[in-house]
C-alpha positions in Angstrom: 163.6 168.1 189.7 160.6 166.2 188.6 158.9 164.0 191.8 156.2 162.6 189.9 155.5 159.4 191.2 154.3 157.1 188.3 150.8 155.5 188.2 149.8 152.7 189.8 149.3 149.6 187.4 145.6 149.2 188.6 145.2 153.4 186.6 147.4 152.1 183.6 144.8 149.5 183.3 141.3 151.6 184.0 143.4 154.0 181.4 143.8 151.7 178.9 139.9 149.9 179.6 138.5 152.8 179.0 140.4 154.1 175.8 139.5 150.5 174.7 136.0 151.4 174.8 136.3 153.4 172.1 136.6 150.1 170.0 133.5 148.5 171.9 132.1 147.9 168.4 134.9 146.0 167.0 136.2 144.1 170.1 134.1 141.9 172.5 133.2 143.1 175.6 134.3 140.5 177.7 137.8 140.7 176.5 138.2 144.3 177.2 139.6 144.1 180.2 142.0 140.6 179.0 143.7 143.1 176.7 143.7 146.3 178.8 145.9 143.9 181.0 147.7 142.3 178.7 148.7 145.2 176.0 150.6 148.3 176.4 149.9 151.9 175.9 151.4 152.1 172.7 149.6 148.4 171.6 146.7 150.4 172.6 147.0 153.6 170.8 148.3 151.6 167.7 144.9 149.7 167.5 143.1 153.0 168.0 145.2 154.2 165.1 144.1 151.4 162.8 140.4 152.0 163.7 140.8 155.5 162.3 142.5 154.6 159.2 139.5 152.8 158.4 140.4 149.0 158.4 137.9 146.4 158.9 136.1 145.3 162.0 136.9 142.0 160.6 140.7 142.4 160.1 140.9 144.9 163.3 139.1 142.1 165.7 141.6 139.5 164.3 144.9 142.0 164.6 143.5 142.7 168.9 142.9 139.0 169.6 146.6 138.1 167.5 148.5 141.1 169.2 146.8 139.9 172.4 148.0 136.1 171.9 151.4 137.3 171.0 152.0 140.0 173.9 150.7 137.4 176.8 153.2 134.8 174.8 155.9 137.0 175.7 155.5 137.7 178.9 155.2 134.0 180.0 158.3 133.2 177.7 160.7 135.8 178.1 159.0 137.7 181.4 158.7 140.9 179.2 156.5 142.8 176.8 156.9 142.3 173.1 159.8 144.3 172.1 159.4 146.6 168.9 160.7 145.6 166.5 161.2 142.2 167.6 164.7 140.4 166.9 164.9 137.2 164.6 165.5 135.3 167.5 162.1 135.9 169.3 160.8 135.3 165.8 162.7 131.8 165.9 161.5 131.3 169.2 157.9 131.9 168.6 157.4 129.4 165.9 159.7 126.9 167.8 157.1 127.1 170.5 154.3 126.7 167.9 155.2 124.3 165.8 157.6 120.9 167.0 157.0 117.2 166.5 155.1 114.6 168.4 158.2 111.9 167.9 160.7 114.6 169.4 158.9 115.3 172.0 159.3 111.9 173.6 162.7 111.7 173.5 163.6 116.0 174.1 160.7 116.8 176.8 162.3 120.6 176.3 160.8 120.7 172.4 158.4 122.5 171.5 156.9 125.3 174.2 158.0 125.3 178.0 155.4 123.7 180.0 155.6 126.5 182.6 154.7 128.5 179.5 152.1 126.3 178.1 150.3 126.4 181.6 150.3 130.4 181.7 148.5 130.8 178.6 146.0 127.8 179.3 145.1 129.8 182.7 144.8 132.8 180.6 142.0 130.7 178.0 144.8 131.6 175.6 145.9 127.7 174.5 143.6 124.7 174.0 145.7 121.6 173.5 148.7 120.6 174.3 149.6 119.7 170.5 151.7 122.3 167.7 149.9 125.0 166.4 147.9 124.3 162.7 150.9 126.1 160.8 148.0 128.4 159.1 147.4 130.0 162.2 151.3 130.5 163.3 151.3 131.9 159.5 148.7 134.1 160.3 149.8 135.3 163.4 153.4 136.2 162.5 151.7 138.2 159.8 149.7 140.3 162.3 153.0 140.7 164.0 154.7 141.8 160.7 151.6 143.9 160.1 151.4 145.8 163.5 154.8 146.5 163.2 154.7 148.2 160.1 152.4 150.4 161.2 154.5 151.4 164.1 156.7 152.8 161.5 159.3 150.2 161.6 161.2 147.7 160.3 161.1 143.9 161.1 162.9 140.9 160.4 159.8 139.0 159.0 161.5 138.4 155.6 165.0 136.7 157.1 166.2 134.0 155.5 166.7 132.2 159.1 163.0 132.9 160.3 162.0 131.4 156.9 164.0 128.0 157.1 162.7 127.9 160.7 159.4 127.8 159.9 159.7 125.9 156.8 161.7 122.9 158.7 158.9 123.4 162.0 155.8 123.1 159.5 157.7 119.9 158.3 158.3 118.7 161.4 154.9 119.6 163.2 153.1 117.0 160.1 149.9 118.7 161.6 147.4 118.0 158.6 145.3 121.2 157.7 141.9 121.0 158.8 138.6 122.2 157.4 136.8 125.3 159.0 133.4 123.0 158.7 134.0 119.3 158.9 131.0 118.7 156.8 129.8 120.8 153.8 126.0 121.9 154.0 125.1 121.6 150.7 121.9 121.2 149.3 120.3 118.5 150.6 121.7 119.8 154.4 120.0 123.1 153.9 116.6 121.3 152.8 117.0 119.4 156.4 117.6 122.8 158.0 115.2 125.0 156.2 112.7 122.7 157.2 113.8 122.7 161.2 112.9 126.4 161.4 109.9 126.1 159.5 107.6 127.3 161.7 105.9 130.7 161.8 108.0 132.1 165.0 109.8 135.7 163.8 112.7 133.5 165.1 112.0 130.7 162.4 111.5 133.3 159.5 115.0 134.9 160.3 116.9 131.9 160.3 115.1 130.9 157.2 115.8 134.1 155.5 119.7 133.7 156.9 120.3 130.1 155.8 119.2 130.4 152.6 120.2 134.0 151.8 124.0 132.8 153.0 124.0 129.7 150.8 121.8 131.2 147.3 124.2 134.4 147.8 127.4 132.4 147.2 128.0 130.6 150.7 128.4 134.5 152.1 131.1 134.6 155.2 129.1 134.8 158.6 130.8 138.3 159.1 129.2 139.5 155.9 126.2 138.3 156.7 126.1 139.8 160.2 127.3 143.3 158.5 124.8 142.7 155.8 122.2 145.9 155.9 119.6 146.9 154.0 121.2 149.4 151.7 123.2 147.0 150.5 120.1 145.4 148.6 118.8 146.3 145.5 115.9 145.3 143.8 116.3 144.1 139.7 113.8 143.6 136.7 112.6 139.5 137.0 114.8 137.2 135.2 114.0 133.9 133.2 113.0 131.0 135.5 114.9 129.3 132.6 117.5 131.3 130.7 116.9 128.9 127.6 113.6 130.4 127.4 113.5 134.2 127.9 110.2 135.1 127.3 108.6 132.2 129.8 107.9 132.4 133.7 110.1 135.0 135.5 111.8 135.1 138.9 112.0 137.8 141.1 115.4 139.1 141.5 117.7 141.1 143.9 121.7 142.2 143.5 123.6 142.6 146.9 126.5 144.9 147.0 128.8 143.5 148.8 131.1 146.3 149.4 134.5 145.8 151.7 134.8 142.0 152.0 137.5 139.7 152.6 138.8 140.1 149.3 137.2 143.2 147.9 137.6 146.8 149.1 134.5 149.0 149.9 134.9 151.2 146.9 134.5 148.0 144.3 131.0 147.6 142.7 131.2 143.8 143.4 127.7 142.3 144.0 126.0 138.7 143.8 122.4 137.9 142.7 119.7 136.1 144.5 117.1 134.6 142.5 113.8 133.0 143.1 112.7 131.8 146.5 116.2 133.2 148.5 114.4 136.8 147.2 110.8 135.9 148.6 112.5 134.9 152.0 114.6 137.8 152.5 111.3 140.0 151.7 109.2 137.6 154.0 111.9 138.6 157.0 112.3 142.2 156.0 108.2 142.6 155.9 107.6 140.5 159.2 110.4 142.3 161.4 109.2 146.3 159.7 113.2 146.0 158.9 113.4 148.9 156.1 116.9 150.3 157.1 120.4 149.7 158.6 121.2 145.4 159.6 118.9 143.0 157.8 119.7 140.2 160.3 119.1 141.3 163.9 118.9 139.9 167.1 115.7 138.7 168.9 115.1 137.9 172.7 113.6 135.3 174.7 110.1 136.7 174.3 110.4 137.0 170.0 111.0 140.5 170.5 113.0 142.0 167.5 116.1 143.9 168.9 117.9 146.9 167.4 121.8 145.7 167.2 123.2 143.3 164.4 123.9 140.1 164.6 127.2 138.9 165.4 129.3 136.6 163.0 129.3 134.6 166.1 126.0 134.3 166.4 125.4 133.5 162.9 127.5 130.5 163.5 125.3 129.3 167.1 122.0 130.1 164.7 123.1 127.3 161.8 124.3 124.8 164.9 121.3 125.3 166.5 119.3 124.4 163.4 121.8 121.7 162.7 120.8 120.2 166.3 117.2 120.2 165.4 117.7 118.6 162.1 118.7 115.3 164.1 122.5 116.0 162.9 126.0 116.7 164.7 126.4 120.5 165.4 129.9 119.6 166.2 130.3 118.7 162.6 129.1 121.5 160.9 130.5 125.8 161.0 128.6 128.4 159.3 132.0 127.8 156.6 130.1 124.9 155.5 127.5 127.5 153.6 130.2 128.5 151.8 132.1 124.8 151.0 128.6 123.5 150.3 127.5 126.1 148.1 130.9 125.1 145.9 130.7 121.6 146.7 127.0 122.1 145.0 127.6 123.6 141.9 130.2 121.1 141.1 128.1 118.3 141.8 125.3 120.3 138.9 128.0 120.8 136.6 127.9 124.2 137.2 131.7 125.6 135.7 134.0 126.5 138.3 134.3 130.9 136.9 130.6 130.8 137.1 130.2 129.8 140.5 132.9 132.0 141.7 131.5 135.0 140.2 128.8 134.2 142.9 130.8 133.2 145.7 133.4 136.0 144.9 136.4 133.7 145.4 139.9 134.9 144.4 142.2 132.1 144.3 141.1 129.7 142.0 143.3 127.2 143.4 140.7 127.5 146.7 137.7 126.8 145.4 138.7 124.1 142.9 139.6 122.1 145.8 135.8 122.0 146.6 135.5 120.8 142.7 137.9 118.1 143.0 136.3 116.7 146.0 133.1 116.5 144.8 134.1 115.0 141.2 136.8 112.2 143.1 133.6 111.1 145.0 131.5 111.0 142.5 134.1 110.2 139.9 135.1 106.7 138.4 138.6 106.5 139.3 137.7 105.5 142.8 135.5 102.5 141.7 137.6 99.9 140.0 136.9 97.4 142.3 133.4 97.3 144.0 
């Protein structure tokens, strides 16, 4: 007879913290202990799985904070741990507590999630408002969910015709317009503002230059690549044509970066981007100035303009271009570090640039995406708007 007591929660936890740990690269600190709480042993050993498989940090980070989301959901809405694989009807319930309308609400004050449940997760730092989800990120959550459970080897019911309809009819209902990752779009005449609020001769002001400019001349690079973005990624070509009418006049110096696994390329692609001209000189200037001649290009420095060892974090490349937004007398609150990438589209369509050559450079895959930022731009500055003026 087996008189085993089992281990106290508080173990389970310290157990769980610790084998965390072994992801302290991928996941934040301060949310270790959040999830060594919140998930189980087997949510724990499945992202530990994933790790060694070899998935992105990027795509690892999001699949911990969704699986987090969805396990402490559970708990406060059905008093349990996420069952695996989860029925339809959890599935059913989940985007009914995500995604209801305003109107309904007023007339049904059980629409939409439980308050007792909504006040759980807002204790945990878990919800923000007290409106619907933006149906992208209930998308994008059940897909984490569909994901994780796959890799546990089983089946779920992500593809039922009921879940579908559910979701369909809730998105309808929520009429929760989509919203842009960066209000505002820094495009050229933005970066000049902020190139020239960190133009001073701080190592602080040559990295940000070297950031800002290398995000937005690169293709409007995701913050995440540029954070990851080392050394050995850059490689150094022959000068090209200042102007590529006239071959044999002034040249520009010239530099490919591999881009490796992105967020739509693997790591064994041979995609890469160009920068030309002055983007090169400032990335050399940084490189030069900081002794930087292996591993991250854009590092951390303290209070004192000391140059630290560890990478940047996709978070902090999003403070840096707020900060520099601040300075440049604008609204940081209006501007992400997406707007690189929106502005840098939003650019070349104001120059006339055509839309396949810009997205070689910003290595979009959906042309439907990035022409959005081409339509913008030529409605503005189109005719069709201006009949009457």
């Amino acid at each position: 007879m087996d008189l085993r007591l089992p281990k106290p929660a508080s173990d389970q936890k310290l157990r769980r913290a610790e084998a965390l740990d072994a992801l302290e690269s991928v996941l934040p600190f301060d949310r270790r202990d959040f999830l060594a709480d919140i998930l189980t042993d087997d949510d724990v050993a499945t992202l530990r799985h994933l790790a060694k498989e070899g998935i992105g940090e990027n795509s690892l980070r999001a699949l911990a904070s969704d699986l987090g989301y969805l396990e402490a959901w559970s708990l406060a809405a059905t008093g349990f741990s996420l069952p695996w694989p989860a029925p339809e009807a959890l599935l059913i319930k989940f985007v009914a507590h995500h995604l209801w309308d305003f109107s309904k609400r007023e007339t049904d004050p059980a629409h939409g999630m439980p308050a007792e449940v909504a006040i759980t997760l807002k204790a945990e730092g878990l919800l923000r408002s007290d409106g619907p989800h933006a149906p992208a990120t209930v998308r994008r959550r059940l897909s984490s969910w569909s994901t994780l459970t796959k890799w546990r080897g089983l089946r779920g019911k992500f593809n039922a015709p009921g879940l579908h309809s559910a979701l369909k009819l809730a998105v309808r209902a929520s009429a929760r317009p989509r919203g842009r990752k960066s209000r505002k779009a820094v495009t050229a005449d933005i970066l000049a503002a902020l190139l020239k609020a960190c133009a001073g001769d701080r190592l602080v002001d040559v990295r940000d230059r070297a950031l800002l400019i290398t995000a937005f001349a690169s293709g409007g690079r995701r913050r995440s690549e540029i954070s990851s973005l080392r050394v050995e990624q850059l490689v150094e070509e022959e000068p090209v044509p200042a102007d590529p009418k006239d071959p044999d006049g002034p040249k520009l110096p010239c530099l490919k970066i591999r881009l490796g696994r992105t967020k739509t390329t693997q790591a064994d692609t041979d995609a890469f981007v160009l920068l030309v001209g002055r983007p090169v000189l400032a990335l050399k200037d940084w490189l030069e100035r900081a002794g930087i001649s292996e591993g991250a290009v854009f590092r951390g420095i303290d209070r004192w303009g000391n140059l630290e060892k560890r990478a940047l974090t996709p978070q902090a490349v999003n403070l840096i271009l707020k900060r520099r937004v601040a300075e440049a007398g604008l609204d940081p609150a209006a501007f992400s570090a997406h707007g690189l990438r929106s502005g840098y589209l939003t650019e070349t369509a104001r120059r006339g640039i055509p839309l396949p050559e810009a997205m070689q450079q910003s290595q979009h895959r959906s042309v439907q995406q990035a022409s959005n930022y081409y339509n913008e731009a030529e409605r503005t500055l189109g005719r069709a708007a201006r009949l009457i003026v």
